[in-house]
C-alpha positions, 0 to 999 in steps of 0.5 A, a space after each residue: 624275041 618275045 616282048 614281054 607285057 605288063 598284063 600278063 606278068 605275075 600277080 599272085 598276091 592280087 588273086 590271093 588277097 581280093 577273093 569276095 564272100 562266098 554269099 552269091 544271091 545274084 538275080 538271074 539274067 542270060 548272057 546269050 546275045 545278039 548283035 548290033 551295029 556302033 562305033 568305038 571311043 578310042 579317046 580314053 584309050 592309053 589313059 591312067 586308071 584313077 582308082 584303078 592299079 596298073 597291077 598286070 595280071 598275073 602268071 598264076 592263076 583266076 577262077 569264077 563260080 557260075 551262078 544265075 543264069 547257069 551253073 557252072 565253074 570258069 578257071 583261067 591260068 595266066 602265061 608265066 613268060 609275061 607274053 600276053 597269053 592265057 588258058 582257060 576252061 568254063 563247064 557249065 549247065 544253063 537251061 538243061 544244056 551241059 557244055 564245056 569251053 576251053 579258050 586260048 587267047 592272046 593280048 598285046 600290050 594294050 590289053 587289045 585281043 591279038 588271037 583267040 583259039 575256042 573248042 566248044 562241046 556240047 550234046 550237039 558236038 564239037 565245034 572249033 574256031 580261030 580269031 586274029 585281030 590286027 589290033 586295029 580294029 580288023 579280024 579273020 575267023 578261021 583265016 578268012 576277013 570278017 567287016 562285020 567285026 571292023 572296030 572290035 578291039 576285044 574277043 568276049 566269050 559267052 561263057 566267061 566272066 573273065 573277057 569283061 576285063 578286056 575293055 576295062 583294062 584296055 579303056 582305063 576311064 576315070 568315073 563319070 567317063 564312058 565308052 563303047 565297046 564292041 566286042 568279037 562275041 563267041 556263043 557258048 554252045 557252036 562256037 559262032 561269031 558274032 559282034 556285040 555291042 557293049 558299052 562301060 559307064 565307070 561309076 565311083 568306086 565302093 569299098 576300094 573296088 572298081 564299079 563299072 555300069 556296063 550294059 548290052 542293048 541287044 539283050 536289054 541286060 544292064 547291070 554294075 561290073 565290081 571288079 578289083 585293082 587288076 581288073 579282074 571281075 570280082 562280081 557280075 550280077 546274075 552270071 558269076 562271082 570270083 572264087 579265086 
């Protein structure tokens, strides 16, 4: 019998109702990164979202417009049966490169990545690969164990904007908390898999949206995630901004 999650129920009307202005003006900066080292805080894990709704994501439909670092358009489509699965598909261009990137992923009701199936086209050709996580920290790529994700709770794609509610979702901190979260970081362009350590600072809220100081050591990237009641990302400055 498949049990059923709260992330992934419906949520039309959040997806309806919480599109930002169209105006983008997002300074450039690259989510190509590299990986390092660090640990996990599981102490907030579980916790309620102050300022947050526990709003599931819903079984409609998210989309994403690419601007700053590449162009492009991301749209993903939530599982109607409320079983933790989503669809989606990123085309983009970022430095004269053309690619596409569709994605399957699967949730448990942590909000913690379960599996993860990518099909990367480029001008360099096809590339496929399958991630399972035990929700414990531990991961397979393409069935065989890889320790250089152990403690990475979440999948982060390269070419989405969508993942980075992942960690939010499944941290829920109150302002002024922070944690780190490593994540199981799939490129864009091969399909490789890399760890990439990641780390969410929430900030106070602004306009009744969410902010999170998120940052990437590995890259020098640091900016302020915007993102609304259902922790979707509305804005993330010099990579996309939601469209719908």
């Amino acid at each position: 019998m498949t049990q059923r999650y709260d992330w992934c129920t419906p949520l039309y009307e959040e997806c309806r109702t919480s599109l930002p202005s169209r105006s983008l003006g997002c300074p450039s900066a690259s989510k190509r990164k590299r990986s390092k080292a660090g640990a996990i805080s599981s102490s907030v894990v579980g916790r309620s979202v102050t300022g947050m709704t526990s709003e599931p994501l819903g079984s409609s439909v998210a989309a994403w417009e690419h601007h700053g670092a590449r162009q492009g358009f991301e749209v993903v489509f939530f599982g109607s049966d409320g079983s933790g699965s989503l669809s989606g598909c990123t085309t983009a261009v970022e430095a004269g490169e053309a690619f596409a990137v569709e994605y399957e992923i699967v949730l448990d009701a942590r909000s913690c990545t379960r599996s993860a199936r990518v099909v990367c086209r480029s001008s360099t050709g096809r590339s496929v690969v399958s991630i399972a996580a035990d929700g414990r920290g531990h991961w397979t790529i393409n069935g065989t164990a890889a320790p250089h994700l152990d403690g990475c709770l979440d999948v982060d794609l390269e070419s989405s904007a969508l993942t980075n509610a992942f960690p939010v979702r499944r941290l829920r901190l109150s302002p002024g908390e922070q944690a780190d979260a490593p994540a199981a970081y799939v490129r864009a362009l091969d399909a490789e898999v890399e760890r990439l350590e990641q780390r969410y600072r929430r900030l106070d809220d602004a306009a009744g949206r969410s902010r999170y100081d998120y940052c990437a050591p590995a890259f020098d990237f640091r900016c302020d995630l915007v993102y609304d009641g259902s922790g979707l990302v509305i804005d993330y400055p010099g990579i996309a901004r939601r469209a719908r």
